[in-house]
Z-matrix of the N, CA and C atoms (Angstrom, degrees):
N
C 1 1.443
C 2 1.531 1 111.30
N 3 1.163 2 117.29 1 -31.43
C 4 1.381 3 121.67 2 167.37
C 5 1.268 4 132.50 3 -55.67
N 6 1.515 5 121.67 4 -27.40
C 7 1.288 6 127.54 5 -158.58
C 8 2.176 7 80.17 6 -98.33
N 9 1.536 8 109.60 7 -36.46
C 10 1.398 9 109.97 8 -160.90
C 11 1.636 10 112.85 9 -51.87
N 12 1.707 11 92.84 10 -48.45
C 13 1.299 12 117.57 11 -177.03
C 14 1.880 13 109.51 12 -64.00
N 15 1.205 14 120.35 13 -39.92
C 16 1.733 15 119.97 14 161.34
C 17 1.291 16 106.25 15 -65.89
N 18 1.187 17 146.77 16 -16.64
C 19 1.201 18 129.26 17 171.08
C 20 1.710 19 133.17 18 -94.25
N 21 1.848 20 86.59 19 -32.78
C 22 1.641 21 97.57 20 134.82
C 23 1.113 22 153.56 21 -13.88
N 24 1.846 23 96.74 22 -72.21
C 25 1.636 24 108.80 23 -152.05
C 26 1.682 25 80.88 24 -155.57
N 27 1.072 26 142.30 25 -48.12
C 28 1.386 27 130.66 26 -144.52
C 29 1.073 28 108.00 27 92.00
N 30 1.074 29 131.75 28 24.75
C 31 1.582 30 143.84 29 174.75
C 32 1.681 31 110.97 30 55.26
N 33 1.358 32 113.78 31 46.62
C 34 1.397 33 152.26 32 -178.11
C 35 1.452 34 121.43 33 -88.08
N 36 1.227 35 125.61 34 96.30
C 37 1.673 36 120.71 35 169.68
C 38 1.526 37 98.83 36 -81.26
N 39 0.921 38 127.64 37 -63.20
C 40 1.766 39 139.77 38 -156.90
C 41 1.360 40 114.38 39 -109.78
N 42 1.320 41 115.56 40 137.94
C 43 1.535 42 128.27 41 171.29
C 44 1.466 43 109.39 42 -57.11
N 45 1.462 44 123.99 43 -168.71
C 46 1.397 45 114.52 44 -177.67
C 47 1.850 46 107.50 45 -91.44
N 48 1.437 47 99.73 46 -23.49
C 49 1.249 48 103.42 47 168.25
C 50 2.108 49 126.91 48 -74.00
N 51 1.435 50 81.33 49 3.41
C 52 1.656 51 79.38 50 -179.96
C 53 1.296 52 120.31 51 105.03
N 54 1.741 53 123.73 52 -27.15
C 55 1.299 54 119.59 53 177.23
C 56 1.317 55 98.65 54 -89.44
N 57 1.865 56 90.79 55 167.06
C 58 1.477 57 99.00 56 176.77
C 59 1.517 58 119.07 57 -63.18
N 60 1.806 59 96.69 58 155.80
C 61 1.653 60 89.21 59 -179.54
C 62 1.516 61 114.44 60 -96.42
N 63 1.410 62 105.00 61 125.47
C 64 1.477 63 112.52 62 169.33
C 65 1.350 64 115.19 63 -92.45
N 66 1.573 65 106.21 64 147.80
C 67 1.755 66 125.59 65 176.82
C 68 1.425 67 93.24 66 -47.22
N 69 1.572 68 100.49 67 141.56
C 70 1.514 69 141.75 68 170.31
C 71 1.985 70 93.73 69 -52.86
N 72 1.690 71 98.06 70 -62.06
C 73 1.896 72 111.37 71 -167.97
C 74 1.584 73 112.84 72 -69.97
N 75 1.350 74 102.17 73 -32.68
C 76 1.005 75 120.62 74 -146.39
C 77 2.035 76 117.06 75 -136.02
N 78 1.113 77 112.46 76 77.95
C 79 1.854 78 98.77 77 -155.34
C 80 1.392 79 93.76 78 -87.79
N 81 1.445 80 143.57 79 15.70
C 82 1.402 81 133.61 80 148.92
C 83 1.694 82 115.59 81 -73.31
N 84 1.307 83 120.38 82 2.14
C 85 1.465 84 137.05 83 -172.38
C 86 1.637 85 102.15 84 -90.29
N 87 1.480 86 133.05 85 111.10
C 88 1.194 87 101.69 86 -163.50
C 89 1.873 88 94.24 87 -129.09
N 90 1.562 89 118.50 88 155.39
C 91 1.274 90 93.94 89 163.58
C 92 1.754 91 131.12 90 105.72
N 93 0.882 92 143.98 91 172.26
C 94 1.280 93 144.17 92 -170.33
C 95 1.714 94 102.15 93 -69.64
N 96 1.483 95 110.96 94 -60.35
C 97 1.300 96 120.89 95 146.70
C 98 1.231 97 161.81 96 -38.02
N 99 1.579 98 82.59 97 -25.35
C 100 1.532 99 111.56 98 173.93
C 101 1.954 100 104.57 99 41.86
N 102 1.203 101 116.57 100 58.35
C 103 1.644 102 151.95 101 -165.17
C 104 1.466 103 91.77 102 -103.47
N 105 1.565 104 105.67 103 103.79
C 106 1.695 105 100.58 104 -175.69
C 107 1.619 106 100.91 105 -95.53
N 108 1.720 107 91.41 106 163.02
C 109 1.417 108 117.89 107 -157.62
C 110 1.257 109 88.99 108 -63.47
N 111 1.225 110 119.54 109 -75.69
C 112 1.965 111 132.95 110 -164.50
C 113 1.483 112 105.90 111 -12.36
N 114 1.498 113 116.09 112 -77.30
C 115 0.933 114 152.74 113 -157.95
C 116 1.459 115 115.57 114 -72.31
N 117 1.524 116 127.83 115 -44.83
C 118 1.013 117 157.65 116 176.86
C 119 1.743 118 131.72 117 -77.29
N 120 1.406 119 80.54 118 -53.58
C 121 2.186 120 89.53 119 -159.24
C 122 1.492 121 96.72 120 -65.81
N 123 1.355 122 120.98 121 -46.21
C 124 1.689 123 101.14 122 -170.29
C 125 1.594 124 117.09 123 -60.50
N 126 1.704 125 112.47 124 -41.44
C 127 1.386 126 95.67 125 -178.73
C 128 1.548 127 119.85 126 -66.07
N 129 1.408 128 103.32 127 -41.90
C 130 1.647 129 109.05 128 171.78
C 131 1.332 130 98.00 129 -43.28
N 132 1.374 131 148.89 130 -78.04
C 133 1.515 132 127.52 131 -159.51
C 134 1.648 133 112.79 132 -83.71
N 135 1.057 134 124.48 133 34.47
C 136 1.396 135 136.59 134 163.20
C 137 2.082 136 102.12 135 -107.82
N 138 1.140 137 95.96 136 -18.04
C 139 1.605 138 119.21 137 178.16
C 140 1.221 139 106.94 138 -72.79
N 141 1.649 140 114.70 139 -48.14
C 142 1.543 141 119.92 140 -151.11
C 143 1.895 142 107.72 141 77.38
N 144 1.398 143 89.24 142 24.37
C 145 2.196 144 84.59 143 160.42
C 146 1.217 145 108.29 144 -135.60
N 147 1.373 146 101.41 145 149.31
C 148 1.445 147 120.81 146 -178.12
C 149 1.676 148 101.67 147 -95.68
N 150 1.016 149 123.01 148 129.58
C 151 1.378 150 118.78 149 -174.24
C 152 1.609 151 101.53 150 -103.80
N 153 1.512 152 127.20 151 -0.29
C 154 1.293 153 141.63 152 151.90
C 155 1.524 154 112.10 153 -50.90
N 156 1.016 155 115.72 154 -54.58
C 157 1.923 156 120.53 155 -177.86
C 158 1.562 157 100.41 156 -81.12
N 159 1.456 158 105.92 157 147.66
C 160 1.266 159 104.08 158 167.18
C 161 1.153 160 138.26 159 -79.24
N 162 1.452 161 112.87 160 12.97
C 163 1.785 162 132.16 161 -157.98
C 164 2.154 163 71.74 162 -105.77
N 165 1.146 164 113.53 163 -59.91
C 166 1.432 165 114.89 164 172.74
C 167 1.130 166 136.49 165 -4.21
N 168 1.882 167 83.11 166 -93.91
C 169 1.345 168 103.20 167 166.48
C 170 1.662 169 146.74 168 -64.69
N 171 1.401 170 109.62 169 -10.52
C 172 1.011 171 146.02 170 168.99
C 173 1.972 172 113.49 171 -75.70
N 174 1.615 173 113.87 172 -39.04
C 175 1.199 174 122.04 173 167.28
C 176 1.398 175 106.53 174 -93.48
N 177 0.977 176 121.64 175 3.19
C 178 1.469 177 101.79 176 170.58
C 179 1.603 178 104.08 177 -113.20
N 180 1.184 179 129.91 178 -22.04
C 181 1.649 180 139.61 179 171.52
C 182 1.854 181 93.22 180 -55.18
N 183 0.976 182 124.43 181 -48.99
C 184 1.462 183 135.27 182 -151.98
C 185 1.504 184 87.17 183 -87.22
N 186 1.548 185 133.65 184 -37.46
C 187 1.796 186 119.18 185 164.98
C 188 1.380 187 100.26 186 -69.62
N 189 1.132 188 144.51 187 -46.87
C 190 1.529 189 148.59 188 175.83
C 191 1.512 190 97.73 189 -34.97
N 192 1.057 191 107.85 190 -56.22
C 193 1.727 192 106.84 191 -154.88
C 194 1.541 193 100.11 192 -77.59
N 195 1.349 194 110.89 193 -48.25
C 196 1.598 195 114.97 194 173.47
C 197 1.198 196 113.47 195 -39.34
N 198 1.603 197 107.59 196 -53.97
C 199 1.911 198 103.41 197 -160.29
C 200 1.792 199 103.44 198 -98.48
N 201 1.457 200 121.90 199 10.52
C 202 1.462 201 103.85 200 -156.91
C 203 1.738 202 77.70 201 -166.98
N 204 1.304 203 145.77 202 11.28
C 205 1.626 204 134.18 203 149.31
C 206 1.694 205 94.91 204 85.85
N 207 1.341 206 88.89 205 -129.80
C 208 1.920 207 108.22 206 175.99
C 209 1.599 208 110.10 207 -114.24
N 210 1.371 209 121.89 208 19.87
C 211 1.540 210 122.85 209 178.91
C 212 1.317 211 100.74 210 -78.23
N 213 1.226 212 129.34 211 -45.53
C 214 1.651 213 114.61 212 -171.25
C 215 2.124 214 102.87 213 -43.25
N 216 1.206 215 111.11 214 -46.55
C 217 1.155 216 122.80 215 -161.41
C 218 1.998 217 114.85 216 -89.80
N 219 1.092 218 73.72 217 13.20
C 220 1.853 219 85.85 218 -167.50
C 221 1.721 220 106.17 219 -63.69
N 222 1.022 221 139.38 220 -2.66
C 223 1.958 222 155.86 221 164.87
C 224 1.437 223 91.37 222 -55.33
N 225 1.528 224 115.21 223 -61.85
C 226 1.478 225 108.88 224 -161.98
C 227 1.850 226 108.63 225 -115.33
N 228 1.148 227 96.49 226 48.71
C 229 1.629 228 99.94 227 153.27
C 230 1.323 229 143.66 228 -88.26
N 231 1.304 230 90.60 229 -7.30
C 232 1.364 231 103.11 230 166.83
C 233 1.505 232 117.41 231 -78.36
N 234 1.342 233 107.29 232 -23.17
C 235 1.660 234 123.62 233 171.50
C 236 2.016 235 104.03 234 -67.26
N 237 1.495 236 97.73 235 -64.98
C 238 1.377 237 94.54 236 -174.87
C 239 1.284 238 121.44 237 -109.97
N 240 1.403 239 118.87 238 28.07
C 241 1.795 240 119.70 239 172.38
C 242 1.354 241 115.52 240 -84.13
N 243 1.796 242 97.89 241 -8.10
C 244 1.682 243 98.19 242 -167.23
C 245 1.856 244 99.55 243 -90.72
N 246 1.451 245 97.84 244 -7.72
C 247 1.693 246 100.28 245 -176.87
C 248 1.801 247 97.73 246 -85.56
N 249 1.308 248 120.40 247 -31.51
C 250 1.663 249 128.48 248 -173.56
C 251 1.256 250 77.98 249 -56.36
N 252 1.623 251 117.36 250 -88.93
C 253 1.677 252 122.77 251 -156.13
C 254 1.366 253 110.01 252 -29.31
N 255 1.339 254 125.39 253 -51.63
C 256 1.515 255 113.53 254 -175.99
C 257 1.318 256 124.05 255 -70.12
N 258 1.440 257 120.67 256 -0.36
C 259 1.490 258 122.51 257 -162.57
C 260 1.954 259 88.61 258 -118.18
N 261 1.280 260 128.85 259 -25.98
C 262 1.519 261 133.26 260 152.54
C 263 1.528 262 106.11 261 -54.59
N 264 1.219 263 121.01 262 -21.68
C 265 2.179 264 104.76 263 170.92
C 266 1.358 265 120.02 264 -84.64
């Protein structure tokens, strides 16, 4: 999850100005996770997480990964599949 989240964001909650950081492609993508709003924000606050904080977004990446692996994040595997392959030798 570490390598996912640097390929993400740079392991980035917040812009330099303090707000959250939204995707370059995509500005419903928010976060360390870059965990888009659309798709995301209602169940997260049916959760009780803010996917705005990084304590958040970080607990809700970790239900992502539980119920759904590394597919939420499958855009940037080409960033971090080459870190999987080396940890499969």
């Amino acid at each position: 999850m570490h390598k996912i989240a640097y390929c993400e964001s740079r392991n980035r909650q917040f812009d330099k100005d303090g707000s959250v950081l939204r995707g370059i492609v995509n500005a419903k993508d928010v976060g360390v996770f870059q965990i888009n709003e659309r798709y995301h924000l209602s169940d997260s606050k049916k959760m009780g997480i803010s996917i705005h904080t990084i304590e958040g977004n970080m607990e809700y990446a970790r239900h992502l990964y539980e119920s759904q692996g590394t597919q939420p994040w499958s855009s940037s595997r080409p960033c971090w599949g080459k870190y999987e392959a080396l940890a499969l030798r």
